[in-house]
C-alpha positions as CSV (number, residue, x, y, z in Angstrom):
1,X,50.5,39.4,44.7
2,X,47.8,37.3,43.4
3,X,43.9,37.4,44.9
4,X,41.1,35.0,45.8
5,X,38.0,35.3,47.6
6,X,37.3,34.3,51.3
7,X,34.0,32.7,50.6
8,X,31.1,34.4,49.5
9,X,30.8,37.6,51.1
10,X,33.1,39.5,48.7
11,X,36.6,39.3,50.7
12,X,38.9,39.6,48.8
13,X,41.8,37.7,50.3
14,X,45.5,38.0,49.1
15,X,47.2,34.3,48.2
16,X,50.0,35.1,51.0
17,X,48.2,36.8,54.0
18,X,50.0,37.4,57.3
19,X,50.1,35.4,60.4
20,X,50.7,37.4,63.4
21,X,51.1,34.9,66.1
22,X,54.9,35.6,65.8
23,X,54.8,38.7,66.4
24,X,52.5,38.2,69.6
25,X,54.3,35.9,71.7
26,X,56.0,32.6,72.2
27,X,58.0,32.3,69.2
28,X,60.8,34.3,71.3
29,X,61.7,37.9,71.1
30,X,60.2,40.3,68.7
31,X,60.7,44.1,69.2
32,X,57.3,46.5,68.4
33,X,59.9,48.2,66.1
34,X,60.5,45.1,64.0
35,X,56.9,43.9,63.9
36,X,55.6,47.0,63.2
37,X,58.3,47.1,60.2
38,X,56.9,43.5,58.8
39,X,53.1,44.5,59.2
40,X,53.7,47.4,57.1
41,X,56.2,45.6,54.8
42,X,53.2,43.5,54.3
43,X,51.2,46.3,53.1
44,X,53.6,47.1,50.7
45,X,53.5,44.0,49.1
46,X,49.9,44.1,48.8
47,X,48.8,41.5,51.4
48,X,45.0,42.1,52.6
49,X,44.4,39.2,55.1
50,X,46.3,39.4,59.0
51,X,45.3,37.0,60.9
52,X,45.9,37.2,64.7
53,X,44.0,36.4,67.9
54,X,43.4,37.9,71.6
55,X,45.7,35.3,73.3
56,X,48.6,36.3,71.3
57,X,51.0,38.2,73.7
58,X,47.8,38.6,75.7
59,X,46.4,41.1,73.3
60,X,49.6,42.6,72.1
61,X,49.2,40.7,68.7
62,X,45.8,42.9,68.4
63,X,46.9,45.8,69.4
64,X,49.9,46.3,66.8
65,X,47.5,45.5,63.7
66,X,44.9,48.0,65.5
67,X,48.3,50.5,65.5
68,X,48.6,49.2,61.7
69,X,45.2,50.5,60.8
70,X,46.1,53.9,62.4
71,X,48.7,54.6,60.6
72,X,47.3,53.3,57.2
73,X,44.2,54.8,57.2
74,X,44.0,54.3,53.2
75,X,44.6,50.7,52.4
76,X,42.1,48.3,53.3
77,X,42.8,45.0,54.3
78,X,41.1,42.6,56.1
79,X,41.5,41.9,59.9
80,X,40.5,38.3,61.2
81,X,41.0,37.3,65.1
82,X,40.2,34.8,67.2
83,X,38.6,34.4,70.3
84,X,37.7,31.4,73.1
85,X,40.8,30.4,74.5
86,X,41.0,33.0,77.0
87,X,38.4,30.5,78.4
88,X,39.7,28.6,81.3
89,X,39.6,25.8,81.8
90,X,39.0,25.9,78.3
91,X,36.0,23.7,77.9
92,X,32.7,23.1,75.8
93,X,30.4,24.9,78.3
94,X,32.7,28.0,78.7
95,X,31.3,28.8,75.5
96,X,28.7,30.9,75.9
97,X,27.4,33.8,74.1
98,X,28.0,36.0,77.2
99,X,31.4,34.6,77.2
100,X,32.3,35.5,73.4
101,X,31.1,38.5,73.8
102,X,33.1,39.8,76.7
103,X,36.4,38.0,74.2
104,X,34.7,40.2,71.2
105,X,34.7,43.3,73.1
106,X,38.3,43.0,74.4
107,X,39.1,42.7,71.2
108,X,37.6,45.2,69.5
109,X,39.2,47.5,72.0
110,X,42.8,45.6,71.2
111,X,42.1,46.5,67.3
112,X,40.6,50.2,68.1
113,X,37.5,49.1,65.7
114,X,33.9,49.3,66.1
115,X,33.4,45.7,64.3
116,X,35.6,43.2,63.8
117,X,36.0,42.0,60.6
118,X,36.2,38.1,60.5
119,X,36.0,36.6,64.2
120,X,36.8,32.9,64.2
121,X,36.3,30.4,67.2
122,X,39.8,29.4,68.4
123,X,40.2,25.9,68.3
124,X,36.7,25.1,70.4
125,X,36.4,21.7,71.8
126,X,35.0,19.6,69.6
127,X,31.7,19.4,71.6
128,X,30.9,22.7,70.7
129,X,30.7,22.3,66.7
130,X,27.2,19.9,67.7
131,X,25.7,23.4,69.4
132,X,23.3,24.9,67.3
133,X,22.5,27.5,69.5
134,X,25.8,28.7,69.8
135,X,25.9,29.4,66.1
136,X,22.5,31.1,66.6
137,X,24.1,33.2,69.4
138,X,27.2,34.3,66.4
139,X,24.3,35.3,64.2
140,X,23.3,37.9,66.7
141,X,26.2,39.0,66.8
142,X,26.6,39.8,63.0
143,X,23.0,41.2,63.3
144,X,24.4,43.9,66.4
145,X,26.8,44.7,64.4
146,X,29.7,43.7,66.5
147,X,31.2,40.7,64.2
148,X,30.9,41.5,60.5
149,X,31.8,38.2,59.1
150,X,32.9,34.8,61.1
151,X,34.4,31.6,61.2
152,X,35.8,28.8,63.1
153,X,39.5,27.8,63.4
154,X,40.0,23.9,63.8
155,X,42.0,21.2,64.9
156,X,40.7,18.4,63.2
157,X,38.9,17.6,59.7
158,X,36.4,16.3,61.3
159,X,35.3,19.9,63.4
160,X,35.8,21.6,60.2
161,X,33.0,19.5,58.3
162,X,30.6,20.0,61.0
163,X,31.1,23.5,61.3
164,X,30.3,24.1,57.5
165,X,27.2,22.8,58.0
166,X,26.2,26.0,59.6
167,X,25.1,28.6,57.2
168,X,26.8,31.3,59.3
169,X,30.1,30.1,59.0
170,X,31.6,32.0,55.8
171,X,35.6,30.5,56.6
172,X,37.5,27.6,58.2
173,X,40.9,28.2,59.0
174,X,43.0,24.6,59.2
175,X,46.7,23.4,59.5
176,X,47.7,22.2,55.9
177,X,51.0,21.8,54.6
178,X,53.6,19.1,52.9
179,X,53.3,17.7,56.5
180,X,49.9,18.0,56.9
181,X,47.8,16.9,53.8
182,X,44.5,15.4,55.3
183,X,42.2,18.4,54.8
184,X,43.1,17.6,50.5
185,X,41.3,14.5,51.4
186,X,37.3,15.3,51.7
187,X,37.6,18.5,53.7
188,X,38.5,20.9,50.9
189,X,36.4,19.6,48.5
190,X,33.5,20.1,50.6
191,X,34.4,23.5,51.3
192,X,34.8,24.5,48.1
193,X,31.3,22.8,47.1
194,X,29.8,25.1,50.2
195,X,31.6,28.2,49.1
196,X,32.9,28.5,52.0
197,X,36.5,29.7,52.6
198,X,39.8,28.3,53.8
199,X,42.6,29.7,55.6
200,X,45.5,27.3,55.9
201,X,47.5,27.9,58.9
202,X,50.9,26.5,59.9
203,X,52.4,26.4,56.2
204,X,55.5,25.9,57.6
205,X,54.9,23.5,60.0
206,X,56.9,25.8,62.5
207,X,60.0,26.7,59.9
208,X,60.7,22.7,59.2
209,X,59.8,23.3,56.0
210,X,61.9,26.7,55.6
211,X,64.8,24.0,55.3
212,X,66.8,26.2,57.7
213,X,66.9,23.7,60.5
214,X,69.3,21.3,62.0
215,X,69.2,18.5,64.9
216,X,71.0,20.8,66.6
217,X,69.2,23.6,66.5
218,X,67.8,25.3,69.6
219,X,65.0,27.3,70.7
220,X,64.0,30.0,73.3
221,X,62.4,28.9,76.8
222,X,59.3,31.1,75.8
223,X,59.3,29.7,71.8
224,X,56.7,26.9,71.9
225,X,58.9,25.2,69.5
226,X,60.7,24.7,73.1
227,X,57.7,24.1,75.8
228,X,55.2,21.9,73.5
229,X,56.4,19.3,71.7
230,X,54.6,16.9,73.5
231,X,51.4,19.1,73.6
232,X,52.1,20.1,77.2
233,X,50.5,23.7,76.4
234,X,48.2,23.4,73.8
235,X,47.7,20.9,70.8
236,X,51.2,19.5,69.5
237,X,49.5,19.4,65.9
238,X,50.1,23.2,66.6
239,X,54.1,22.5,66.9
240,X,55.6,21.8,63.5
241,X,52.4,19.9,62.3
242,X,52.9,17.1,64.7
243,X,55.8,15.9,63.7
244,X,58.5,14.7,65.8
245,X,61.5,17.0,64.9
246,X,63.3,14.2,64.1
247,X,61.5,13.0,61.6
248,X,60.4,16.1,60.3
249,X,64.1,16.9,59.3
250,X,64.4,13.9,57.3
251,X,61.5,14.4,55.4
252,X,62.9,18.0,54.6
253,X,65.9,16.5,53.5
254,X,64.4,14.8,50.6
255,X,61.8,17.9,49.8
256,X,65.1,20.1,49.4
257,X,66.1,18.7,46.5
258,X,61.8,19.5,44.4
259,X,63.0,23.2,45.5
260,X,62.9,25.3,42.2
261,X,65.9,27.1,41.4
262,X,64.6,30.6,41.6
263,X,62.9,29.6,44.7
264,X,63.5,29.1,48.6
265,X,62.4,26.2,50.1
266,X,59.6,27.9,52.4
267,X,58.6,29.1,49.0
268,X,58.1,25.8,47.7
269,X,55.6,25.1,50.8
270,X,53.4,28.2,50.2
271,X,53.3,27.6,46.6
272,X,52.3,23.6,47.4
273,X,49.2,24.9,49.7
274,X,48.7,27.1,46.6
275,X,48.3,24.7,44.0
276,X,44.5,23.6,46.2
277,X,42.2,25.9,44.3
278,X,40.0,25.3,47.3
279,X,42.6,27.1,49.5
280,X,41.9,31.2,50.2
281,X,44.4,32.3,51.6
282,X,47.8,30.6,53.0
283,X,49.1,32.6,56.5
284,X,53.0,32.4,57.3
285,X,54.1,34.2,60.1
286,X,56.4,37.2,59.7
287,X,58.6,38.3,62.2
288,X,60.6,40.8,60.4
289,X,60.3,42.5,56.8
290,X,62.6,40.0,55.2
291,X,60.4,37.3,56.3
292,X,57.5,38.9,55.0
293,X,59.3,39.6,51.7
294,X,60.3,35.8,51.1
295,X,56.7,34.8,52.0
296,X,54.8,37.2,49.8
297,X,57.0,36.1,46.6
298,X,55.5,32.8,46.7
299,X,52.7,33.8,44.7
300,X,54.6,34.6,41.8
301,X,55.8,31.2,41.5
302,X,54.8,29.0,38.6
303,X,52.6,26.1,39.2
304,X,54.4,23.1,40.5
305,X,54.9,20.4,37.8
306,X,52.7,17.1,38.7
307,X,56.1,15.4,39.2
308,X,57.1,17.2,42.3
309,X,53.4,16.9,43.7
310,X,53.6,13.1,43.2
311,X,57.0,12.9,45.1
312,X,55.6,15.6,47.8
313,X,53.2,13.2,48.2
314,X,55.2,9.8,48.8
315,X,57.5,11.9,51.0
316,X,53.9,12.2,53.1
317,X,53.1,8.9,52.8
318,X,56.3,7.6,54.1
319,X,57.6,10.1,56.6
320,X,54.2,12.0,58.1
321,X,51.0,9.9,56.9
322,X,51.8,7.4,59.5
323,X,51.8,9.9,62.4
324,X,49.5,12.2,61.7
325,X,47.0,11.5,58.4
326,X,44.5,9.6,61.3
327,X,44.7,11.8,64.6
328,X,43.7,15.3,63.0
């Protein structure tokens, strides 16, 4: 496992870090037994940066990393929720400090900690990113003690520029992948020129690019792979990238044949977000210790040659740019 730091603060974040929304809730069935298995698998393999939230499972996502932490005691790694979309209706002027700070203490209870680590606004409106005093509000909240660090998790390029105007804000957590290339644009640039971090979410673009799926495959009533493809429960950039399956499998199609020979194709994706020095830290989710195995050997991969970026890049530009380079 290879490292690089979450901004400036001296985090040290491992290239492969874990995303625990799996292992929460609605991406189907996942027994405590298994996810505690692939949280400590993740150990093993020297990740340092599990990201999770306090709407996942309704706090159960929390709760297991807090179980983690017990039963690690000697290996630090960092822990980075989110809070705000407990709100509801989940709108601008829910977000108060009062608010957040009920969220931060709910969680902090969830994780069994006395501070939490990272806290990152979940996917505000994009009102609130042009509230000063908010921000001010997160300061004081660092200065109690209650947040160490935080950040802001985004929907849009546009929120994440705005948000690293703000000298507080020491991470950005975006959806980037072979699906999703935007943020390459201006966004991580910027950040890098700010020294501010980046935590690219949705890697996968919901296991389209693991290669593993078919038009027929099928999903659980409770997997949101199922319930939002339209963005009936949340944003559909959330549900693989916003692509339409369809598409999205052709598109796959022609990245199968860049994959490496010593490598799998979800591989191939994580090493892609890799190859942005900008990038911190890259979260798949891991359901299960294999999962978390296959993800975590992505590091070790060899840059990709300029070739395969270059036809990465016209696969974008025919299949994805069209439907999702302007809306996020």
């Amino acid at each position: 496992m290879r490292y690089r730091s979450l901004g400036t603060k001296g985090i040290k974040a491992s290239e492969i870090g874990f995303g625990a929304w799996a292992i929460g809730g609605t991406w189907g069935e996942v027994s405590v037994g298994e996810a505690m298995a692939a949280l400590h698998k993740a150990l093993d393999l020297g990740i340092t940066l599990f990201d999770t939230a306090d709407v996942y499972g309704d706090g159960r996502s929390e709760r297991l990393i807090g179980r983690l932490r017990r039963e690690r005691p000697d290996v630090e790694f960092t822990v980075a929720t989110k809070v705000g979309r407990r709100l509801d209706p989940h709108v601008a002027n829910g977000y108060t400090l009062d608010a957040i700070e009920a969220f931060v203490d709910r969680s902090l209870t969830n994780l069994g900690a006395d501070t939490i680590d990272l806290l990152q606004l979940h996917c505000p409106p994009t009102e609130v990113y042009y509230r000063p005093e908010f921000f001010e509000g997160l300061d004081e909240l660092v200065g109690r003690g209650k947040v160490r660090h935080y950040g802001v998790s985004v929907e849009k390029v546009e929120e994440g520029l705005k948000a690293i105007e703000y000298p507080g804000v020491i991470s950005v957590q975006i959806i980037f992948n072979m699906l999703r290339q935007r943020p390459a644009d201006l966004f991580l640039p910027e950040a890098a020129a700010r020294g501010v971090g980046v935590i690219a979410r949705v890697p996968l673009a919901s296991g389209l690019l693991t290669g593993k799926m078919k038009a027929d495959t099928t999903f659980a009533e409770d997997d949101h792979r199922h319930f939002n493809r339209d963005g009936r429960a949340f944003d559909v950039g959330e549900t693989f990238a916003g692509i339409d399956f369809e598409t999205g499998l052709r598109a796959v199609e022609e990245i199968r044949e860049l994959v490496p020979e010593e490598a799998t194709m979800a591989q191939l994706a994580l090493r892609w977000v890799l190859m942005f020095n900008a990038v911190s830290t890259v979260i798949p989710g891991g359901r299960s210790p294999a999962q978390v195995g296959d993800n975590a050997a992505a590091s070790d991969l060899s840059p990709l040659p300029d070739e395969t970026m270059r036809r990465i890049e016209d696969v974008y530009d025919r299949y994805a740019r069209p439907l999702v380079h302007h809306r996020w």
